[in-house]
C-alpha positions as CSV (number, residue, x, y, z in Angstrom):
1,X,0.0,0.0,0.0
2,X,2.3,3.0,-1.2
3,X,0.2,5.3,1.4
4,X,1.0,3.4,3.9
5,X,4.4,3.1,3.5
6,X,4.7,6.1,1.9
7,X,5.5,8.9,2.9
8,X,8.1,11.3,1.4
9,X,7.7,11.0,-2.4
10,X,10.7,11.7,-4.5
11,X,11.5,14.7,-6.1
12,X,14.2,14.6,-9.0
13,X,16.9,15.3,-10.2
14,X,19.5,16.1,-13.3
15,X,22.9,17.3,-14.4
16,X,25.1,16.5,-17.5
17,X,28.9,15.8,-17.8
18,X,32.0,13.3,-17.9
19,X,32.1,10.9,-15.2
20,X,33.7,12.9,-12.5
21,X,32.7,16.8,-12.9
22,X,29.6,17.5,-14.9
23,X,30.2,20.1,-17.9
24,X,30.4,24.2,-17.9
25,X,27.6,26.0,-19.7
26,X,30.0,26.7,-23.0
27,X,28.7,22.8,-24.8
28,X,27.7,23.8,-28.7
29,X,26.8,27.1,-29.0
30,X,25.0,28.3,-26.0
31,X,25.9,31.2,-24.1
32,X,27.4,30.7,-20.5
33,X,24.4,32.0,-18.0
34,X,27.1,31.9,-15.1
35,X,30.4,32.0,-15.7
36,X,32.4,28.9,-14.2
37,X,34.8,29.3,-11.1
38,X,38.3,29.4,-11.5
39,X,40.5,26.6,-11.6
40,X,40.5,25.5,-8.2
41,X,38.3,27.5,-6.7
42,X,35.2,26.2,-7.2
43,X,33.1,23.4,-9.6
44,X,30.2,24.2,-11.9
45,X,27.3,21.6,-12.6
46,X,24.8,22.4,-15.5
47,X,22.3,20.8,-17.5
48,X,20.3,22.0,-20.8
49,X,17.2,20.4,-21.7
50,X,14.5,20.6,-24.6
51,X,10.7,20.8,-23.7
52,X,7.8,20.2,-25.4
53,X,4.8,22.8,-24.9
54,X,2.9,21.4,-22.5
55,X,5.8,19.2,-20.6
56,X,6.6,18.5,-17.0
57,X,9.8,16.8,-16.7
58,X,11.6,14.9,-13.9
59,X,14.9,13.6,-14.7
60,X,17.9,12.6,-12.7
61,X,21.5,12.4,-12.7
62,X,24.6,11.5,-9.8
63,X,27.8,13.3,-9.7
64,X,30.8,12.1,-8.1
65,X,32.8,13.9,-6.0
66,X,36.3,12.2,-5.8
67,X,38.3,14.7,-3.3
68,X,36.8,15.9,0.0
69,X,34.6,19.3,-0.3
70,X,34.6,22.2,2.0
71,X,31.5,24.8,0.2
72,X,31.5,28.2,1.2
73,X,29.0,29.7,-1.5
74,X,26.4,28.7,-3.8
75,X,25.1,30.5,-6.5
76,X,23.0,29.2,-9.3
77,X,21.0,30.4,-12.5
78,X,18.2,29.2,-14.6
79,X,16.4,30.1,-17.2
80,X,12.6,29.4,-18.4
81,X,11.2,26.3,-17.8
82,X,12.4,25.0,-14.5
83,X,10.2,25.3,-11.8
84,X,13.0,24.5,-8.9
85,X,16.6,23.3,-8.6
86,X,17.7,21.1,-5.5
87,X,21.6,19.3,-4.9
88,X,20.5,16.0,-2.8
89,X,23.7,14.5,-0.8
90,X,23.2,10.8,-0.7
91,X,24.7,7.7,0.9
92,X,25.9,6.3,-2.4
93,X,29.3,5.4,-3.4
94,X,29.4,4.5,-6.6
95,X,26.0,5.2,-8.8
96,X,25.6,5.2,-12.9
97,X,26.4,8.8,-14.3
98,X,24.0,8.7,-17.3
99,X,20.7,10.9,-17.1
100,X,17.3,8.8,-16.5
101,X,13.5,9.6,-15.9
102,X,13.5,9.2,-11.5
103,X,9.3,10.4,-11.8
104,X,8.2,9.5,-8.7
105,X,11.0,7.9,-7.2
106,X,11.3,7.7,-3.5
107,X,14.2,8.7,-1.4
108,X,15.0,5.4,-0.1
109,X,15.3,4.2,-3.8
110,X,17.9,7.1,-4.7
111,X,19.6,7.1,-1.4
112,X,19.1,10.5,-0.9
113,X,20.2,11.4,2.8
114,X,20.1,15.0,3.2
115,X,19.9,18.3,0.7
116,X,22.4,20.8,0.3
117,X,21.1,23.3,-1.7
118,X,17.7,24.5,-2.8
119,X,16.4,27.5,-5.0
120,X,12.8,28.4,-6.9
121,X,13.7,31.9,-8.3
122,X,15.7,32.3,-11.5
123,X,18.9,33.5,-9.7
124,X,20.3,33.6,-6.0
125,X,22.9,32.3,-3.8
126,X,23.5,31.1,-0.2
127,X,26.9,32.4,1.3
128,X,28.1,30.8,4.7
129,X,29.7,32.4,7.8
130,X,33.1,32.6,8.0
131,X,34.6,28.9,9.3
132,X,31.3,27.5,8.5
133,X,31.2,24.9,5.1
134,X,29.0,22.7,3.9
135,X,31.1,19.3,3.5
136,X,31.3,16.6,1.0
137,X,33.4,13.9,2.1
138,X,35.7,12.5,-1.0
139,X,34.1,9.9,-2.7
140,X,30.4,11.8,-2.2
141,X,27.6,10.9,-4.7
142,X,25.7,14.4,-5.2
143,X,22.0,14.2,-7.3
144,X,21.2,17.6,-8.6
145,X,17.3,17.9,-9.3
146,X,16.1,20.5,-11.6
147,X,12.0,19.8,-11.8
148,X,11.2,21.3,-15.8
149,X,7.5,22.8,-16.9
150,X,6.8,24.4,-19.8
151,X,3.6,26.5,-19.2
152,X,3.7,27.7,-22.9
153,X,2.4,27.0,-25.8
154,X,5.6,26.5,-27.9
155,X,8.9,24.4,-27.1
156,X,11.9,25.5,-25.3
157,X,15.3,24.6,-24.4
158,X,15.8,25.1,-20.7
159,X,19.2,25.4,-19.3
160,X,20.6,25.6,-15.3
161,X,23.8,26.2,-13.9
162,X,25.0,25.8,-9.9
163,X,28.2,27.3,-9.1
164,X,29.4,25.6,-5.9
165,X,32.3,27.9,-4.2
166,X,35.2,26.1,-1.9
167,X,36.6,27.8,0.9
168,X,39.8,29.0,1.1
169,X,40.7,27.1,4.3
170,X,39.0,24.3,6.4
171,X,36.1,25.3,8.0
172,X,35.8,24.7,11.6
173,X,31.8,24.0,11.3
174,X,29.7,21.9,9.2
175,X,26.6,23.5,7.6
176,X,23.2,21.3,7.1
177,X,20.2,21.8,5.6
178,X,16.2,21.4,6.4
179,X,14.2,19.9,4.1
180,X,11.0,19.4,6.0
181,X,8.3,18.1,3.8
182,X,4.7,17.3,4.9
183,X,3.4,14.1,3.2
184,X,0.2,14.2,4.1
185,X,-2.3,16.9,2.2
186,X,-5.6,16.7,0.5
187,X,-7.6,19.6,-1.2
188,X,-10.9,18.6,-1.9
189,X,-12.8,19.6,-4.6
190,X,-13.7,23.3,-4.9
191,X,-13.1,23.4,-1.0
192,X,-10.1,25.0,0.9
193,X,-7.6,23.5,3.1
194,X,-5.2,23.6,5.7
195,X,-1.9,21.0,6.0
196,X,0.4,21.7,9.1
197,X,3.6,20.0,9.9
198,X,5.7,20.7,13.4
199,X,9.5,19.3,13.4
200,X,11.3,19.3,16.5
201,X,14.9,20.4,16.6
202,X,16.9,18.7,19.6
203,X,20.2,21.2,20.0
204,X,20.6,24.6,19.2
205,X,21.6,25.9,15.6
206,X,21.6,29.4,13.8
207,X,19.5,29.5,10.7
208,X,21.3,31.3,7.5
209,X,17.9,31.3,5.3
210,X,14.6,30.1,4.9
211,X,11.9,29.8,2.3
212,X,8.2,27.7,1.5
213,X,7.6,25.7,-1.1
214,X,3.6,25.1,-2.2
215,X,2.2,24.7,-6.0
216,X,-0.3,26.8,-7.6
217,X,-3.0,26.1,-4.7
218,X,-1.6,27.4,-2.6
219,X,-2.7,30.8,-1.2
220,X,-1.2,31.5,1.9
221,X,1.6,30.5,4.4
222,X,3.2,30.4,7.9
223,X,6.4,29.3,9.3
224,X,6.4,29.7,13.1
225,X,9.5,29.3,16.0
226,X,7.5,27.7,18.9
227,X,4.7,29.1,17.7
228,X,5.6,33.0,18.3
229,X,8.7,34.1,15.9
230,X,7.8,34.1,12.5
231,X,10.4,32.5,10.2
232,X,8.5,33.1,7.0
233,X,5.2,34.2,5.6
234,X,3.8,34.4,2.3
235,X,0.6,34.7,0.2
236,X,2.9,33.3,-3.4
237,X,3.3,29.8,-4.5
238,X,6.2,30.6,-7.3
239,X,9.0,32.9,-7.4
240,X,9.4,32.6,-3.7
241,X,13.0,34.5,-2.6
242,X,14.7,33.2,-0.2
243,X,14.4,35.0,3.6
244,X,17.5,35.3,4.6
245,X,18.4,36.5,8.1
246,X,20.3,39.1,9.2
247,X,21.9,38.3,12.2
248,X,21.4,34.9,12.1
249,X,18.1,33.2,13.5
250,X,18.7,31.0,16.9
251,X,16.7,28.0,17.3
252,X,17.3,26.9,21.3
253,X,17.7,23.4,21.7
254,X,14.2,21.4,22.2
255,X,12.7,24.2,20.1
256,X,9.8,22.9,17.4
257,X,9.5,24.6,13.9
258,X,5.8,24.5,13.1
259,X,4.7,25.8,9.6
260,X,1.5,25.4,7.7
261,X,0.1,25.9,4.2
262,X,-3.6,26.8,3.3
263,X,-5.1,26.0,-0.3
264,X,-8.1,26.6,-2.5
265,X,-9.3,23.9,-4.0
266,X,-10.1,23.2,-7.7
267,X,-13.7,22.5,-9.2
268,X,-13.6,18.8,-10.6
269,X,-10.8,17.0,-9.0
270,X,-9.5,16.2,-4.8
271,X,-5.4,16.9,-5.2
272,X,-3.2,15.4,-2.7
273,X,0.3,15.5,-2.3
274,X,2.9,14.6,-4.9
275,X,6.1,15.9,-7.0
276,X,3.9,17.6,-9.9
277,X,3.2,20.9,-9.9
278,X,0.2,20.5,-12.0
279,X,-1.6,17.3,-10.5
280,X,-0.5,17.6,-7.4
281,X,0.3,19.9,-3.8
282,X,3.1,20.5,-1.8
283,X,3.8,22.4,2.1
284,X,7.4,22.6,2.9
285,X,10.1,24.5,5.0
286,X,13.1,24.2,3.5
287,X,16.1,26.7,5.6
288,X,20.0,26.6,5.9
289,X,21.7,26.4,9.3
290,X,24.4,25.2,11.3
291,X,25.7,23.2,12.8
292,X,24.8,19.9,11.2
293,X,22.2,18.1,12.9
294,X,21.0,14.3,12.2
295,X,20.1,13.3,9.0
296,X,16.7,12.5,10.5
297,X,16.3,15.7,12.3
298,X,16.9,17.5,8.9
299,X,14.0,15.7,7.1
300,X,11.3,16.2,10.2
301,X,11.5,12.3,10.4
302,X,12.8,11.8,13.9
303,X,10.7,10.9,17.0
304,X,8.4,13.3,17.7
305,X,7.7,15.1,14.4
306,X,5.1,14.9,11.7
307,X,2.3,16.6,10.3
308,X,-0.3,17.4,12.8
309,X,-4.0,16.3,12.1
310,X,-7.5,17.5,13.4
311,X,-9.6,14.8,12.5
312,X,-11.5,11.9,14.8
313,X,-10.1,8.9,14.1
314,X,-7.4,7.3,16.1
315,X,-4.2,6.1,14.7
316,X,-5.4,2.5,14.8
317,X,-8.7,3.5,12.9
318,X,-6.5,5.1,10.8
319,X,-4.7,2.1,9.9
320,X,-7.8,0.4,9.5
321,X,-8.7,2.6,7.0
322,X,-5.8,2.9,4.7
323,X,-5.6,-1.0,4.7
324,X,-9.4,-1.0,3.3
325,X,-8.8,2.3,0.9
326,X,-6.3,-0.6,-1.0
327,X,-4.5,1.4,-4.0
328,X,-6.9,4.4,-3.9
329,X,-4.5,7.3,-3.2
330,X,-6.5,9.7,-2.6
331,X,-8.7,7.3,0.1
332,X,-5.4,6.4,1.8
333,X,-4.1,10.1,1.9
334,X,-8.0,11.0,3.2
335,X,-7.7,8.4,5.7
336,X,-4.2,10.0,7.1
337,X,-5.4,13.5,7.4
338,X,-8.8,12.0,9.3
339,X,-6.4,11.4,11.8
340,X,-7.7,13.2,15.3
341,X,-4.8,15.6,17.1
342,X,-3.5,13.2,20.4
343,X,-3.5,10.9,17.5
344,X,-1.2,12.4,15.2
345,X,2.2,12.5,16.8
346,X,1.7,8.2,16.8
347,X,0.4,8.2,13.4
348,X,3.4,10.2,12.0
349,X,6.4,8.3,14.1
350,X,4.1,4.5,12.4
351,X,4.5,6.5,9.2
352,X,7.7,7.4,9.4
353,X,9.1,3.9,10.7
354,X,7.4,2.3,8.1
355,X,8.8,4.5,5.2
356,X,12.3,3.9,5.9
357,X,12.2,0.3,7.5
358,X,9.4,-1.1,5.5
359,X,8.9,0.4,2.6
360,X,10.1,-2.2,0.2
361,X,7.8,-5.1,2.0
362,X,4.9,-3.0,3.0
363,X,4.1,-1.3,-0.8
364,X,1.6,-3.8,-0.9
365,X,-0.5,-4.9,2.4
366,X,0.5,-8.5,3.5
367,X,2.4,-11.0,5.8
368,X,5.5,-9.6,4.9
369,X,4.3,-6.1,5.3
370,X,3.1,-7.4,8.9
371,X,6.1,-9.0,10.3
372,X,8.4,-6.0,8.8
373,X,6.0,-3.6,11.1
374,X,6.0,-5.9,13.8
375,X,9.7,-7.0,13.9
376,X,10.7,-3.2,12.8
377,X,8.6,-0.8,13.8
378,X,7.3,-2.2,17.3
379,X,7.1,0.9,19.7
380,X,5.7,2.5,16.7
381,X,3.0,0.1,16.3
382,X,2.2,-0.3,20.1
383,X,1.7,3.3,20.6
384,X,-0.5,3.4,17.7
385,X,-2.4,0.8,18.7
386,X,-2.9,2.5,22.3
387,X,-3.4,6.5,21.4
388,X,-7.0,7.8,21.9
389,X,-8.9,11.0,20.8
C-alpha cells in the first residue's frame, strides 16, 4: 500500500557531464548563464534540456565527487522552464552517471540522505559564515534535481547552472540543511484547506535562510519558532526568494519549527500530495543552518515530528482505514489527514518507521508487510495501537 508506507515521495533530479565533474555551460553554441569558477576555486554543474509545450519533466542524474569538499557559496541560475533546482547529498558510493526519468522515485530508492542546496527563483545564492562549510566527504555521490514545466504553448530549451564555491581554508563547522516536507495533504474539490507540519529540533543551531515551497493552490503560508517568531510568511506559491536572516536566527535546543500551508481547492478533481506541480500539492520548510544536525532531524523524520492532524479517528482506525482504501491514493491520503490531534504524533512516528524500514515489504499490504512492522517498527505500532482521541 504506497500510502501506507509512503511517505516522502521523491523529487528529482538532473545534471550532464564526464564521469567525475559535470560540464560548464560553453557545450555547442549556448551562451554561459554563469560564468564557471576558476581553476580550483570552485566546480560548476549544469544541464540543458529541450521541452515540449505542455511538458513536465523529472529527470535525474549522480555526480561524483572524488576529493573531500569544503563549500562556502552557492550561487546558481536558470532560465525558463524549471520550476525549482535542488543538490541531494546521498549515501551512495558508486551510482551510474548517465541521465534517466526518476518520476516518482522515493528517497529510499535514490539514497538521498540529506539536501544541500535548494532554490525556486531564476537567480540567487547562499553564502556561509566565515569557518562554517557545507562538507562533502571524498568519494560523495551528489543528485542535482532540476524539476522542468513548460507552461507555454511552444517548445523551449531550458538550461541551469550551480556554481558551488570552496573555501579558502578548512572550515571549523559543518553547515546542514532542512528539508522538512509534509506528506500528508488533500484539497478537496472546490473546498479550501489547511496541512500543518511541526519538526522538533533537539540542539541549538543558527538558521542562515529560509523559504516555503507550495504549488499553484496554494494561497497563503506560515512558518512559526514555537509558535511566536515568524520564520516566513507568504501569500505566493512561485518565485518565492529566499528570507535570509540578518543576524542569524537562533533556534534553542528542544525548540519545534511549526509551519502550515492553506489552499483553495479546484472545481472537478480532490489533489493530494505529490512531485507535480500541476496534478499535485506540496507544504514545505526548507532553511540553511548550522551546525549539522541528524540526518533524520533534517528531514522532520525523527521521533516526535510529523504533520499534525485535526480529524477523529485514532491512529489505529487510521490504519484500518488505509488498509481498506487498497491502492486508492486519494482514500489512503484521506484516511491520514482523518487522523484526530492526540493521534497524530503516533500516526506520523508509524509513518515514518514504516517509510524507511518497511517500505520495500509494505508497498503492498500483507504478511511480509506485517512481520516488517511488527519486527521493525514495534514501539511505533504499540503506541499506535494505544493512542486515543
Amino acid at each position: 500500500m504506497r500510502k501506507l508506507s509512503l511517505v516522502i515521495p521523491m523529487l528529482v533530479v538532473a545534471a550532464c557531464g564526464s564521469d567525475d565533474v559535470p560540464a560548464g555551460p560553453d557545450a555547442g553554441d549556448v551562451a554561459p548563464l554563469l560564468d564557471a569558477p576558476p581553476e580550483g576555486a570552485g566546480l560548476q554543474l549544469g544541464l540543458d534540456v529541450a521541452l515540449a509545450a505542455g511538458d513536465e519533466l523529472e529527470q535525474c542524474q549522480y555526480v561524483r565527487i572524488d576529493d573531500a569538499l569544503e563549500i562556502a557559496r552557492f550561487e546558481h541560475v536558470y532560465s525558463t522552464g524549471s520550476h525549482h533546482l535542488l543538490l541531494y547529498q546521498t549515501d551512495l558510493t558508486e551510482a551510474p552517471t548517465d541521465p534517466f526519468d526518476c518520476t516518482g522515485a522515493q528517497l529510499t530508492e535514490l539514497g538521498v540522505r540529506g539536501i544541500a542546496y535548494a532554490a525556486q527563483v531564476p537567480g540567487g545564492e547562499l553564502a556561509y559564515p566565515e569557518d562554517v562549510a557545507l562538507k562533502f566527504p571524498a568519494g560523495s555521490v551528489l543528485l542535482m534535481q532540476t524539476h522542468y514545466l513548460n507552461a507555454g504553448l511552444e517548445d523551449l530549451d531550458a538550461q541551469v547552472r550551480l556554481n558551488l564555491w570552496f573555501t579558502e581554508t578548512p572550515a571549523a563547522i559543518e553547515a546542514g540543511t532542512l528539508f522538512f516536507y509534509d506528506w500528508a495533504i488533500v484539497v478537496p474539490d472546490g473546498e479550501p484547506a489547511t496541512a500543518r507540519m511541526q519538526c522538533q529540533i533537539p540542539s541549538e543551531i543558527d538558521l542562515v535562510f529560509g523559504m516555503s515551497h507550495m504549488h499553484r493552490r496554494g494561497v497563503g503560508y506560515q512558518a512559526t519558532l514555537d509558535g511566536d517568531t515568524m520564520l516566513f510568511e507568504t501569500e505566493a506559491w512561485q518565485g518565492i526568494e529566499p528570507r535570509h536572516y540578518a543576524p542569524h536566527q537562533r533556534v534553542a535546543a528542544g525548540s519545534s519549527i511549526e509551519f502550515h500551508c492553506d489552499y483553495q481547492g479546484e472545481a472537478g478533481r480532490t489533489i493530494i500530495e505529490g512531485p507535480s506541480a500541476e496534478a499535485n500539492e506540496m507544504c514545505m520548510f526548507i532553511a540553511s543552518y548550522y551546525p549539522r544536525l541528524d540526518p533524520a532531524v533534517e528531514l522532520c523524520a525523527a521521533p516526535g515530528s510529523g504533520p499534525v492532524f485535526d480529524g477523529d479517528r485514532t491512529c489505529a482506525q487510521t490504519v484500518d482505514c488505509a488498509r481498506a482504501a487498497a491502492d486508492d491514493l486519494i482514500a489512503q491520503e484521506q484516511c491520514l489527514v482523518d487522523t484526530c490531534a492526540a493521534s497524530s504524533q503516533p500516526a506520523a512516528d508509524l509513518m515514518t518507521c514504516m517509510f524507511y524500514s518497511c517500505a520495500d515489504a509494505c508497498d503492498q499490504l500483507g504478511a511480509a508487510c506485517d512481520s516488517c512492522v511488527l519486527n521493525r517498527c514495534t514501539d511505533a505500532f504499540g503506541a499506535c495501537q494505544t493512542a486515543s482521541c
